[in-house]
VEXLOKE-411959 format. One record per residue: x, y, z of N, C-alpha, C in turn; residue in one letter. Coordinates in steps of 0.2 Angstrom, whole numbers, plus 5000, padded with zeros to 4 digits. Layout:
// residues N
XYZXYZXYZa
...
***
This chain:
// residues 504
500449945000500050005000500450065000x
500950075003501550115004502150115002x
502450164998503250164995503850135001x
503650185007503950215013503550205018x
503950175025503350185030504050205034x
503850235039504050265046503850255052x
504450215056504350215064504550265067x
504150315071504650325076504150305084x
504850355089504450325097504950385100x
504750415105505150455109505250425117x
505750395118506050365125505750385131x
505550465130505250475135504750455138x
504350435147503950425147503450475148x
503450545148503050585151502550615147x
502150625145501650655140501850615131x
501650675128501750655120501850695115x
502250695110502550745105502750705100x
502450745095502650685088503550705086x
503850645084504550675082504550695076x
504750765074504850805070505050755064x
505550725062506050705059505650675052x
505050615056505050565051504350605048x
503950645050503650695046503650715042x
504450755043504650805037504850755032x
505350695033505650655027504950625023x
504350605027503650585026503450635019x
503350715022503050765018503750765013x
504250765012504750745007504550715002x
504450655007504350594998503650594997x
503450635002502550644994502450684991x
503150734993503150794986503350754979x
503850714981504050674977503750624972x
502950634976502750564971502650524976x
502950494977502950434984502450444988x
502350384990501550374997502050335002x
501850365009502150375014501850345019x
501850305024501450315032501750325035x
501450335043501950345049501750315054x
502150305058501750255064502250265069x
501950315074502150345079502050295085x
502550305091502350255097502650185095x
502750165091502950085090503150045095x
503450085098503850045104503250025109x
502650055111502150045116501650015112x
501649975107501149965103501149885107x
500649835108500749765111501149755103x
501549675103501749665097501149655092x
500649605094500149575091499749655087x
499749725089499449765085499949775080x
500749795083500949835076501249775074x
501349735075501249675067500749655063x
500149685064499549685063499449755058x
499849815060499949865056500349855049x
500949845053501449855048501049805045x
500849745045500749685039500249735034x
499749775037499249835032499549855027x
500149895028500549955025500949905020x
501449875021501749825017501549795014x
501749825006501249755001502049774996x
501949724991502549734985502749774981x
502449834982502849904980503149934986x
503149904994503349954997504349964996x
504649994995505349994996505949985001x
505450025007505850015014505450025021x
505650025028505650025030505750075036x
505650135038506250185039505950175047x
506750185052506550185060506850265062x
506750305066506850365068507250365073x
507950395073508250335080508450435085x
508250475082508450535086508050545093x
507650505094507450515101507250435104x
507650375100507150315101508050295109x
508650315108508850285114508450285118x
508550235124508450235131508950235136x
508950305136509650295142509450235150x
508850235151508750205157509250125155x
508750105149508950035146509550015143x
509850085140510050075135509950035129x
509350005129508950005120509150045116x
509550045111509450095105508950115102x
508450055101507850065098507250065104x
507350065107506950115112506650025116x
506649975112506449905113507149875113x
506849795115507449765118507749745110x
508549725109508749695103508149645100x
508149605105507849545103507249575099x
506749595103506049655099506349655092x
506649695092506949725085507149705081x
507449635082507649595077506949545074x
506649525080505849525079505449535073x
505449615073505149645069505249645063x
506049665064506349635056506249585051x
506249535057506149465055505449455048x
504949505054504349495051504149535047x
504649615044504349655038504649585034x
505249585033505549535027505149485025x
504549445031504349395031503649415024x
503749465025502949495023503049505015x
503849535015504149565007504849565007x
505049515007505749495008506249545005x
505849604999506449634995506449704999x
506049735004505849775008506649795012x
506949865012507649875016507449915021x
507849875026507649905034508249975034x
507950035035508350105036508350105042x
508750145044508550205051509050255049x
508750315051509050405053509050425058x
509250485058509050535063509850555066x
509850545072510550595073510850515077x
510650465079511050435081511250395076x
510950395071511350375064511850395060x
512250415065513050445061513450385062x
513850405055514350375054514850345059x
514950435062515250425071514850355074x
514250335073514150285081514250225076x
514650235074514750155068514850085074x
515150095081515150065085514550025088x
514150095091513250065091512950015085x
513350045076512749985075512849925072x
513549895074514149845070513549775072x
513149765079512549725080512049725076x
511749765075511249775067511349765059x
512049735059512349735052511649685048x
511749635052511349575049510449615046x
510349675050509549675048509549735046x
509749795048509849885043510249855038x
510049875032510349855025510649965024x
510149995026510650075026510550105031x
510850155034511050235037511050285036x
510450335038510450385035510750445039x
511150475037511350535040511350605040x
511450655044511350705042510550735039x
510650805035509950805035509650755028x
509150715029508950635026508550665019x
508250725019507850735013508150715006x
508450725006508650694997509150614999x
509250575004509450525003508850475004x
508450505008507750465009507350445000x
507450504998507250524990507850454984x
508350464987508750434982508650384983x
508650344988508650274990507950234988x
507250294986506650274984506750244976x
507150294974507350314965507750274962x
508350224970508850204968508750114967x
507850104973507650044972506750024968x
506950074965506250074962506250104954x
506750134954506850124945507650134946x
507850104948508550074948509150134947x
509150174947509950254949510150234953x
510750254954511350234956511250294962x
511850254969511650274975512350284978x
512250344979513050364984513350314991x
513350264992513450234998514050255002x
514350275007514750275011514750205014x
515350155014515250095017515850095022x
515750055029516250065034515949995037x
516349965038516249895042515749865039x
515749865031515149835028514649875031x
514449925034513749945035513549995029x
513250015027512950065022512450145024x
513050185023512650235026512850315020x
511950315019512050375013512050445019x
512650485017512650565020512650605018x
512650675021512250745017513250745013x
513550725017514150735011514050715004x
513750655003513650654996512850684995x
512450714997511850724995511450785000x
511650854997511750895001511250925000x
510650955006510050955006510051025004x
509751074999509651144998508951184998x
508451125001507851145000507251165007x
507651175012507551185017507151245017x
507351315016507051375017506351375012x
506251325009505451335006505051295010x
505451225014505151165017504651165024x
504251125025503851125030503751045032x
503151045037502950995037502250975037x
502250925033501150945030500950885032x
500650885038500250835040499650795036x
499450715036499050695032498650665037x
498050655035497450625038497850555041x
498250535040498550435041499050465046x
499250525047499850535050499250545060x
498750555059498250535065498550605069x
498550675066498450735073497850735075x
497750755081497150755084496950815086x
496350865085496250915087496550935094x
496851005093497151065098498051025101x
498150975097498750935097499551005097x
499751005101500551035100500851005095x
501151025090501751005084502351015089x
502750995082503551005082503651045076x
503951135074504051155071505051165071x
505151185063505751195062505751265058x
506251305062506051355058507251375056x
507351355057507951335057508351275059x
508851265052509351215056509951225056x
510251195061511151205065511051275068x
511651285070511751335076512351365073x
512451425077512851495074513451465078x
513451425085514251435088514451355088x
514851355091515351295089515651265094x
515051245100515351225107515551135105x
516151145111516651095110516351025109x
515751035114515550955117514950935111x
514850985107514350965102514450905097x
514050865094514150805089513750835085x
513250875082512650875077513250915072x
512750915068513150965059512851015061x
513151055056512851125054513251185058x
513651145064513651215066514251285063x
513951325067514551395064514251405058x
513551415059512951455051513051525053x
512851565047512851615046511851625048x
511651695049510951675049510851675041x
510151655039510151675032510351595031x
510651555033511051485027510551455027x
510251455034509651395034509151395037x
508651455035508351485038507451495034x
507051465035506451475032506351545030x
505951545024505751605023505151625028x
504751695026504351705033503651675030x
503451685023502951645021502951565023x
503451535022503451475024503051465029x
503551485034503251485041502451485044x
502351535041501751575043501251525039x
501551515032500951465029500651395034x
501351365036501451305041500951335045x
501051375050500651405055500051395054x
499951435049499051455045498751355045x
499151325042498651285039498651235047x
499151215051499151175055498551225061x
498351295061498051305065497351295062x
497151295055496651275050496451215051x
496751185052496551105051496451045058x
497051075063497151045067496751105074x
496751155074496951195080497251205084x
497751205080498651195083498651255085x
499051265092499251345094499851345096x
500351275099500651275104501251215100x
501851245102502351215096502951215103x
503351135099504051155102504451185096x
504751225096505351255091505951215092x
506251175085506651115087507151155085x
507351225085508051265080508451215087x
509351225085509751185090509751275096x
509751325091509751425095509151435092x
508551455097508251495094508251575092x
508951605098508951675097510051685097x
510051625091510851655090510951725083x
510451745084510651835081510151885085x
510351925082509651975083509151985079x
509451985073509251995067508751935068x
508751865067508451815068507751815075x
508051855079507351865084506851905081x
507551975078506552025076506351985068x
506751945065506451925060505851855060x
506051835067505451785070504851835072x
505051865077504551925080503951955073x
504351975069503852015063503251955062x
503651865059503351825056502751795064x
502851805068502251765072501851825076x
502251875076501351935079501051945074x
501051925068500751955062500151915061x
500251865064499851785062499051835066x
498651785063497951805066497651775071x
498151755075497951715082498751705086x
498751705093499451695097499451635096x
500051625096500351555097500751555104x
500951475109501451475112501751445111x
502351435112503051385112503651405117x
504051345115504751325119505251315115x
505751325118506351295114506951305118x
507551295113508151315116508551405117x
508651415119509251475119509751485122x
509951535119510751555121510551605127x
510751595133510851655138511351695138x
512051705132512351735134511951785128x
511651755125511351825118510751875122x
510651835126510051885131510651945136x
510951935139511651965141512052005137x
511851995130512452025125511752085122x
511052055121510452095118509852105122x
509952135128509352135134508752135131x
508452175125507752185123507752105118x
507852075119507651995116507151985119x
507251985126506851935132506251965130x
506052045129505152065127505052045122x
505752035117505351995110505051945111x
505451905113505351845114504751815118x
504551855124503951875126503351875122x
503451915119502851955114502751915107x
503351865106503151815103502851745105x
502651745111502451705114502751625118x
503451665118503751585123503451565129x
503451535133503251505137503851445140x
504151445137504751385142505151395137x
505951415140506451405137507151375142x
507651325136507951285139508651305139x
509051345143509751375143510251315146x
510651315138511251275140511751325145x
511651305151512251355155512651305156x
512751255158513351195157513751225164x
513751275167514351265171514451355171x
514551375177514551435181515351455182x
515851395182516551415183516751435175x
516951495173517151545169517751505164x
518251465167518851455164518651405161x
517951335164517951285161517351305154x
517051335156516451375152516651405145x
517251445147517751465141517951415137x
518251355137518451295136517951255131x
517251255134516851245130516451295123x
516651345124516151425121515651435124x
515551435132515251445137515451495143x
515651545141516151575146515951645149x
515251635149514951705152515151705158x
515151645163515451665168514751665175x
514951655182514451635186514051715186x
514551775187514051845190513451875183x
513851855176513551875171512951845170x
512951745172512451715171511851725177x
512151755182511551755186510951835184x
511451875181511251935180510651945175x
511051905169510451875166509951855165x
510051795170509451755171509051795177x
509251845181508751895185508451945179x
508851935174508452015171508151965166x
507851905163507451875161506751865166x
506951845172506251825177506051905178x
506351935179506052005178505652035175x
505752005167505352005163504851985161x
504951925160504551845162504051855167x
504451855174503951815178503751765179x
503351735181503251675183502751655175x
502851675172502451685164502951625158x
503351625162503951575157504251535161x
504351445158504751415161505451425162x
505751435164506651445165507051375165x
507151335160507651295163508251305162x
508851255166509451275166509751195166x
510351185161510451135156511351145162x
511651095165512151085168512551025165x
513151035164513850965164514150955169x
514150925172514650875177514950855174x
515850875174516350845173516850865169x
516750935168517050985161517550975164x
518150985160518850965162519051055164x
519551075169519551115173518851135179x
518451115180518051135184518251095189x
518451125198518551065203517851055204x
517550995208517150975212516751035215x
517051095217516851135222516551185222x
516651195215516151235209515651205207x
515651145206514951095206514451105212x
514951095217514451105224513951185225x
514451225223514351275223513851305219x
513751285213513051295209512551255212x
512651205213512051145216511751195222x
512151215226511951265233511551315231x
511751365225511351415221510551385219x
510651315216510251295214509551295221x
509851275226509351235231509351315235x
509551375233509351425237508851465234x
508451535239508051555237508051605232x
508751625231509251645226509251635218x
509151585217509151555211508251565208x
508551585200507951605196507851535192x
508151495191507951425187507251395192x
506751395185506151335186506351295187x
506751245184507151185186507651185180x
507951115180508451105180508751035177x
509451005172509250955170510250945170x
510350885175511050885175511250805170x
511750845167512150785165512750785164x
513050705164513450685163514050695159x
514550715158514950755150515050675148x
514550685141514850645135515350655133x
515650605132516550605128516450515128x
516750525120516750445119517650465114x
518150415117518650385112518450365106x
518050345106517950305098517350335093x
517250425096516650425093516950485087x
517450535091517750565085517250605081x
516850635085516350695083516350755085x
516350755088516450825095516950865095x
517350915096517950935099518250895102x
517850905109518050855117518150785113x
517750755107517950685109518550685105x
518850735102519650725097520050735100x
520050785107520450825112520450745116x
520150705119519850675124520350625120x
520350595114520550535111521250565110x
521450595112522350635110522450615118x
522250605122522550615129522750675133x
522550735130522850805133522350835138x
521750805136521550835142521050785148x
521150715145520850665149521150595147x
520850565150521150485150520650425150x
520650395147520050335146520350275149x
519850235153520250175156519250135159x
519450065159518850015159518350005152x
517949965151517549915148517149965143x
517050035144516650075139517250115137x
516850135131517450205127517250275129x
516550275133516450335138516750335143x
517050295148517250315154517950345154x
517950405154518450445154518550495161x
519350515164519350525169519950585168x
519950645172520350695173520650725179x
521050765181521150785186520750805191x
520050805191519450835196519050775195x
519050745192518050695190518250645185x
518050605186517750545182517050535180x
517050505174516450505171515950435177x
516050395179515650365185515450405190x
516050465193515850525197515550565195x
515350585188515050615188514250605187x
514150525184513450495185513350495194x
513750465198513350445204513350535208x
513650585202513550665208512850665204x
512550645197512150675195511650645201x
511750585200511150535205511050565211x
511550605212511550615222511050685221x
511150735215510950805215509950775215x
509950745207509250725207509050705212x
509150655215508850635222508650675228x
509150715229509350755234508550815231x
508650845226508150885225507450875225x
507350785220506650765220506450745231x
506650725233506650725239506350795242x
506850835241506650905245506050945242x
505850945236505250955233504950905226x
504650875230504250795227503950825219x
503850875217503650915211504050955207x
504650955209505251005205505450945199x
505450995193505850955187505150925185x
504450905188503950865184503850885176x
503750955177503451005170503851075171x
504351055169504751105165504751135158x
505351165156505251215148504951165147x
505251115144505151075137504551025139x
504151025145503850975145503151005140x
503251075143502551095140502151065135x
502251065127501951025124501650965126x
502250935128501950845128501550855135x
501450865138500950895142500250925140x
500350965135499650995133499550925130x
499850895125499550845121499250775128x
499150795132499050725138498350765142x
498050835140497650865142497750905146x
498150935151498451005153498351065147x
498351125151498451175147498951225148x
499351265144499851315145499651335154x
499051345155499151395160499151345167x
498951275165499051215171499951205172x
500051195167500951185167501051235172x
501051315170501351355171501351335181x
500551345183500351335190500751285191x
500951215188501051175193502051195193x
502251235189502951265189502851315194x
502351365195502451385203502451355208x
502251305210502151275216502751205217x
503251215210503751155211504251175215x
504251205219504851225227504451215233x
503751175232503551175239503751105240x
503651095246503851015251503350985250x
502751005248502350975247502050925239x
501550865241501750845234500950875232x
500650905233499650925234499950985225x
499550985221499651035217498851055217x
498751145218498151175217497951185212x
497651155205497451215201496551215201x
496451275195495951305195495451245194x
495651215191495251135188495051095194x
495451095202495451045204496251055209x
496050975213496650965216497250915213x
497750895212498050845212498550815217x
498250775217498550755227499150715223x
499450675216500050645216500050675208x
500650715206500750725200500850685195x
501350635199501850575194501150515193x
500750515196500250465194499850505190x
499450565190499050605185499450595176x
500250625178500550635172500550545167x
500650505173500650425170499950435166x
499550405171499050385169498550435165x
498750485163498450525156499050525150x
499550495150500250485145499750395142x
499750355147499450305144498950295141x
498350345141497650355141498050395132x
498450425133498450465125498750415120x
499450365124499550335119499050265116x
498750245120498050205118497650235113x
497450305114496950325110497350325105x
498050365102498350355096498450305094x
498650245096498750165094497850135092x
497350155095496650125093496550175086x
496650235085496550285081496750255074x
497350245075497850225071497650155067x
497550105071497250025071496550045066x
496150065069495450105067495550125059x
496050165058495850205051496250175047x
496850145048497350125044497250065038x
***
C-alpha cells in the first residue's frame, strides 16, 4: 500500500509529542510522488497490534522500512531502539517475512557514521543509514530501488550509510511539514515545528552538523512559516509548538525576523525551545521579543558557572554574568515562562567545588531556574565527533580506562563520578520538593498533548519548590502528580494506537 513507511517512538515516558524528523522525510517523499505512512509510538504498541499494522501498510511495491532513532535511545535501558534487541530483530524478521525485498533503514541523529560502533549488531538486519539532513537520501534510496539510479553509499564495516556529504540538502528554506489524515493529529494537538537548522556557535561538546551557520543559510522564509502555522492552525487547531532550532535566538536579526513572522499571524501562538543566555546578556530587549512572541518555556544550556571551564567549551559567560541574566529574564517573564537550566558534570577544569557550589545556588531561594536537568559530559574515544571527543581521544585533556569508550577520567572527576554526583543531585532535589523538574520548559507540549493546558503547566511550575506533593489548580486538586502525568500519558497513547488500528 505504501512506497515508505515510518517508525518512530520517543523514549520518554511523560506525555506525548510527535518526532519532527520522520514527518518531514514523510512530507518529502509525497512531494515526490511517493505514498508514505507513519506510525508513531511503535515501541508501546502490544506486538500482536503493530504486526497487525505493519502487515496493512506492506504490500510489494513497498521499498523500505524507515525507524527514527533521534529520540528512540533509552538511556534507562540502554535500547537503542527504544525495545529490547531481541523486539527488534523480531520485527525485522517479520517486515521481510511479509516482502522479503523490503530494506530496513534507520535516521536521525544517532545514525551517524560516528556511532558506527552502536550499529556493528544490526549489520545482519539495517541494509542502510541515513545521516545527516535525510531529505534527498530518503528520495534517492526510493529512486535507487524502484527504478533502479545509482546510489551514493558510504560503506564502513560493511554497513551502508547514505550522508548529506554526498547528497546535500538545499531545499529547506521553502520546506515544511504537511500533516496527512493517516499521519492521526488530533484536534488542539502541540506540533514539532522547524523554523531553522544547525546553530551559529561551535561548542566543544557538540556532535550534530551544521554548526558555525551564518543566519540566512538555513533559515525558512517568513511565508513558509506562517503558511505552516495557518494551515496546521486550519485544520488541526494547533496553537502550541515546540521550536526544534538547536538556537532559537543565535542573532538578533533572527529574533526580530521571527518576532515580525508570528505577531502578524491572526491568532497567538505558544511555544518552547532552546536558547542562548549569553545572547540575552549580550541583547537585553530579546527577552520582550521573545515574550511578545509567545514563549512560554525555554531551555538554557548553562553547562557550568566556573568561567575557565565554560570558556573551554564556548560557554564562558561566567557565574556573575549568568545570574544577571537570568534575573533580568524572570523580571521580565515572571512566573509567565518556564526557566530551565541545562548543567555538565565533569567539564575538564571545573573542581568538584564549583559543582557543589552551583548545586547550593540551585537549592537556594536565590536562584531564578524553574528547574533543571543535570548531565553527565559525553566523551566517547571512539566516537570522534565532537571537539571533546578528538581532544579526549589525543589524551591531553583526559584519560579513558575500563570496559566502555565513555568512561573517561581527569584531574577533578570521572565519568562514573560524575553519574553517581548526578544521581545524588536528582535525588537529593526530588526528595526536598516531590514536584520539582515534573513539568518543565520542554515538558509543556507533551503535556498539553496528555490534556493539561499552558496555564495548568505554568501553575503546577509555581508550586514546584513546595515540600509538598498536593498541586492546586483551577480545575481541581492533584494530590499525586507522577500518577495523574502516568495515567493520562497511557490513556493518549491507547487512544493513538486504537486511532491508528481503526483507520489504517
Amino acid at each position: 500500500m505504501s512506497d515508505a513507511i515510518f517508525l518512530g517512538n520517543v523514549s520518554y515516558t511523560a506525555g506525548y509529542l510527535k518526532p519532527a524528523g520522520m514527518y518531514r522525510i514523510a512530507t518529502e517523499i509525497r512531494n515526490h510522488g511517493y505514498s508514505a505512512e507513519t506510525i508513531d509510538l511503535f515501541a508501546f504498541f502490544n506486538e500482536c497490534d503493530l504486526f497487525q499494522l505493519v502487515s496493512r501498510y506492506i504490500t510489494e511495491k513497498t521499498a523500505f522500512v524507515g525507524f527514527s532513532s533521534t529520540l528512540l535511545l533509552n538511556h534507562i535501558t540502554n535500547d537503542y531502539f527504544s525495545v529490547s534487541d531481541d523486539s527488534f530483530f523480531k520485527l525485522c524478521r517479520h517486515i521481510k517475512a511479509i516482502n522479503s525485498r523490503v530494506k530496513i533503514v534507520v535516521g536521525g541523529s544517532q545514525a551517524l557514521p560516528s556511532f558506527n560502533s552502536l550499529h556493528l549488531k544490526y549489520a545482519d538486519c539495517v541494509d542502510y543509514f541515513i545521516s545527516g539532513q535525510g531529505e534527498l537520501q530518503a528520495v534517492a534510496l526510493l529512486r535507487h530501488i524502484k527504478e533502479g539510479e545509482s546510489l551514493n553509499v558510504k560503506t564502513i564495516d560493511n554497513l551502508k550509510y547514505l550522508t548529506s556529504e554526498n547528497y546535500e540538502y538545499q531545499g529547506f528554506t521553502t520546506s515544511s511539514i504537511e500533516y496527512t489524515e493517516s499521519d492521526t493529529v488530533f484536534q488542539g494537538e502541540a506540533l514539532p515545528i522547524e523554523i531553522s537548522r544547525g546553530c551559529a556557535f561551535k561548542c566543544s561538546f557538540c556532535i550534530y552538523d551544521n554548526r558555525g551557520k551564518k543566519f540566512g543559510d538555513i533559515v525558512k522564509q517568513k511565508q513558509v512559516i506562517r503558511d505552516e502555522l495557518l494551515r496546521n492552525h486550519e485544520l488541526f487547531g494547533t496553537s502550541v509548538y515546540m521550536i526544534m532550532d538547536d538556537t532559537l535566538n543565535d542573532s538578533m536579526r533572527k529574533v526580530e525576523y521571527l518576532h515580525e513572522t508570528l505577531t502578524s499571524l491572526p491568532f497567538s501562538i505558544n511555544f518552547i525551545s532552546f536558547a542562548r543566555l549569553d545572547m540575552i546578556s549580550k541583547y537585553p530587549d530579546m527577552a520582550v521579543m521573545l515574550k511578545e512572541m509567545g514563549l512560554v518555556g525555554v531551555s538554557f544550556g548553562i553547562e557550568t558557572m566556573h568561567k575557565e571551564a565554560g570558556q573551554k567549551i564556548g560557554k564562558g559567560l561566567g557565574e556573575k554574568k549568568v545570574k544577571h541574566a537570568l534575573k533580568h529574564c524572570k523580571d521580565i517573564w515572571g512566573d509567565n515562562v518556564i526557566i530551565n537550566g541545562n548543567f555538565i558534570l565533569g567539564l575538564p577544569h571545573e573542581p568538584l567545588e564549583s559543582i557543589k557550589s552551583t548545586m547550593s545556588w540551585v537549592d537556594s531561594d536565590e536562584c531564578t531556574l524553574d528547574s533543571i536537568n543535570i548531565f553527565p559530559l559525553n566523551v566517547s574515544k571512539s566516537r570522534s565527533t565532537s571537539q571533546f571527543d578528538k581532544e579526549a581521544a589525543s589524551g591531553n585533556i583526559m584519560c579513558f580506562g575500563g570496559e566502555s569508550d565513555s568512561e573517561w577520567r581527569h584531574r577533578h572527576m570521572s565519568f562514573s563520578g560524575a553519574v553517581s554526583l548526578k544521581n545524588h543531585y536528582d535525588r537529593y532535589f526530588q526528595k526536598k520538593w516531590p514536584n520539582f523538574n515534573k513539568i518543565g520548559a520542554f515538558s509543556i507540549p507533551r503535556m498539553v498533548n496528555i490534556g493539561f493546558t499552558v496555564e495548568d503547566c505554568l501553575q503546577i511550575n509555581r508550586q514546584s519548590r513546595s515540600s509538598s506533593p498536593i498541586i492546586e489548580l483551577e480545575r481541581g486538586t492533584i494530590t499525586d502528580l507522577n500518577r495523574e502525568i502516568w495515567q493520562r500519558t497511557v490513556k493518549r497513547r491507547n487512544e493513538y494506537i486504537q486511532q491508528k488500528l481503526k483507520t489504517s
